[in-house]
C-alpha positions as CSV (number, residue, x, y, z in Angstrom):
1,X,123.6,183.2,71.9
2,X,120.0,183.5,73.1
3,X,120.3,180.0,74.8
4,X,117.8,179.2,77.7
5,X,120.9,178.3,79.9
6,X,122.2,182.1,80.2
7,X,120.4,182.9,83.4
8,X,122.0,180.6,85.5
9,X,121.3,181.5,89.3
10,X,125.2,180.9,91.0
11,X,123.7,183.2,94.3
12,X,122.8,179.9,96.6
13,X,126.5,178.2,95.1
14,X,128.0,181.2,97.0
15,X,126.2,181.2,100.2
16,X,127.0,177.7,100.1
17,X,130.5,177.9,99.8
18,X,130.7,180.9,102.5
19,X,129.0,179.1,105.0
20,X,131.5,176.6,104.6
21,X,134.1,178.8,104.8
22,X,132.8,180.4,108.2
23,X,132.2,176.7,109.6
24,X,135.6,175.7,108.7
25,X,137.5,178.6,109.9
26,X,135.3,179.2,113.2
27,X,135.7,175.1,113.8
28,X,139.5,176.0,113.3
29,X,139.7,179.0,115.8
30,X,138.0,177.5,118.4
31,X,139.9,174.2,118.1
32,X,143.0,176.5,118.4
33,X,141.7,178.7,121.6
34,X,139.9,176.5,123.3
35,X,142.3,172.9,123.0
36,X,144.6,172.1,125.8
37,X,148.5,173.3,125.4
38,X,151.1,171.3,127.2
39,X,154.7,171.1,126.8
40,X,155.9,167.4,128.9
41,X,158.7,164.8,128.6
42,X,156.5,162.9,126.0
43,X,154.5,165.3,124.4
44,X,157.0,164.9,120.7
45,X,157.2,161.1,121.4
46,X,155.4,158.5,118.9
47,X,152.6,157.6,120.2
48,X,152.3,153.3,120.2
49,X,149.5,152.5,122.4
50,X,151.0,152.9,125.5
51,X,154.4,150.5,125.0
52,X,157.6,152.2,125.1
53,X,159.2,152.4,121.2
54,X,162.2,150.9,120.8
55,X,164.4,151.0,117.7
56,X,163.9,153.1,114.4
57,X,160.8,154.0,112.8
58,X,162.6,153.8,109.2
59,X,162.2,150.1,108.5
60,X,162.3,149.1,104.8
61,X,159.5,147.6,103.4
62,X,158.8,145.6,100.0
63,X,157.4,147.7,97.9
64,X,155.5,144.8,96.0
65,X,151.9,146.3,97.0
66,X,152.0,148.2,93.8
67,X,150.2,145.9,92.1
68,X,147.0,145.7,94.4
69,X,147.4,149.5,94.1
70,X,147.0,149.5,90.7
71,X,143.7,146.6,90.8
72,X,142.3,149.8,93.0
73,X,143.1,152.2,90.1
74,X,141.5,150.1,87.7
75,X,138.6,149.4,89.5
76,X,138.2,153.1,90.4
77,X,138.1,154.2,86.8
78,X,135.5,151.6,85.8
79,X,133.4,153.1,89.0
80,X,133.7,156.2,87.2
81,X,132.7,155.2,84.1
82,X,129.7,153.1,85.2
83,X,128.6,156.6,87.1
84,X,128.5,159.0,83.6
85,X,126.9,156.0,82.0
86,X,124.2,155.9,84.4
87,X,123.7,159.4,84.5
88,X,123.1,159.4,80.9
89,X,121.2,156.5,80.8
90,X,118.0,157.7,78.8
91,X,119.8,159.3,76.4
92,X,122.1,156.2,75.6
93,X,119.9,153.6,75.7
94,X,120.7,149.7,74.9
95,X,124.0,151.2,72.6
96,X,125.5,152.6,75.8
97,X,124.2,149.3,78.4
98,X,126.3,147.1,75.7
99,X,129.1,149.8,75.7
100,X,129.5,149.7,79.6
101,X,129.1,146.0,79.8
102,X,131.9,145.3,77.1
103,X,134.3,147.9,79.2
104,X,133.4,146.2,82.4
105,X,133.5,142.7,80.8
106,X,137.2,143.7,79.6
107,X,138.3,144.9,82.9
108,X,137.2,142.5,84.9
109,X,138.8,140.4,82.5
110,X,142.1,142.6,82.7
111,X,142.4,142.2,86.2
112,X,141.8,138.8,86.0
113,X,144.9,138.0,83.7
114,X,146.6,140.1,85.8
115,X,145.8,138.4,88.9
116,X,146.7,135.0,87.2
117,X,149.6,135.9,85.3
118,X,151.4,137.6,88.7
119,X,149.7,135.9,91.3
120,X,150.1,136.1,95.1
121,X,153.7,136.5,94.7
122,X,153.4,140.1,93.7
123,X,151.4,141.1,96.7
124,X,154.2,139.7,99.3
125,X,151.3,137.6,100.5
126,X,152.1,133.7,101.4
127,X,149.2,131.9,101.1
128,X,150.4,128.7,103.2
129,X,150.8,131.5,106.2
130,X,147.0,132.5,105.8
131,X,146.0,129.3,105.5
132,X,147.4,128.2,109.2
């Protein structure tokens, strides 16, 4: 209602986002006329570095990584939160520093109960096999 912010200018958002548009699709077709086609013995074979495959591709494998999935989840969100935080920093001041630093403080501190209380065990490493 009368705010300064009602003439926003969106024209160069849109040029933008055509000229991407154009790249993408013109990067596209001349991938698709101008690549090679060929149809040979091995053309739908795995590909392994030049050794022959032998066996199944389906193998079964622990699915203990979770957890070092997760540390990445966690560590992602505190990236995100130190980013806003630093964005707003003038407006925030020293109430938002010690606001960030108690969330990071406590994650850090999460993972590392986590880390202690589950240990190595949970990632399928074996430490005495790194340390050969």
């Amino acid at each position: 209602m009368g705010s300064s912010n009602d003439n926003i200018v969106l024209w160069p958002l849109v040029v933008y986002g055509a000229i991407v548009c154009s790249l993408i699709g013109a990067i596209l077709g001349l991938s698709y006329f101008l690549g090679g086609r060929h149809n040979e013995r091995a053309t739908n074979e795995p590909y392994e570095g030049g050794i022959v495959s032998q066996g199944s591709a389906r193998l079964r494998f622990s699915s203990q990584f979770y957890m070092i999935a997760m540390l990445f989840v966690i560590f992602d969100v505190e990236t995100i939160f130190i980013f806003t935080w630093a964005i707003a920093f003038n407006e925030l001041g020293w109430l938002g520093f010690v606001g960030v630093f108690t969330f990071v403080a406590g994650a850090m501190f999460l993972v590392f109960l986590i880390i202690a209380t589950m240990g190595p065990r949970t990632t399928g490493l074996r430490l005495e096999a790194i340390s050969r």
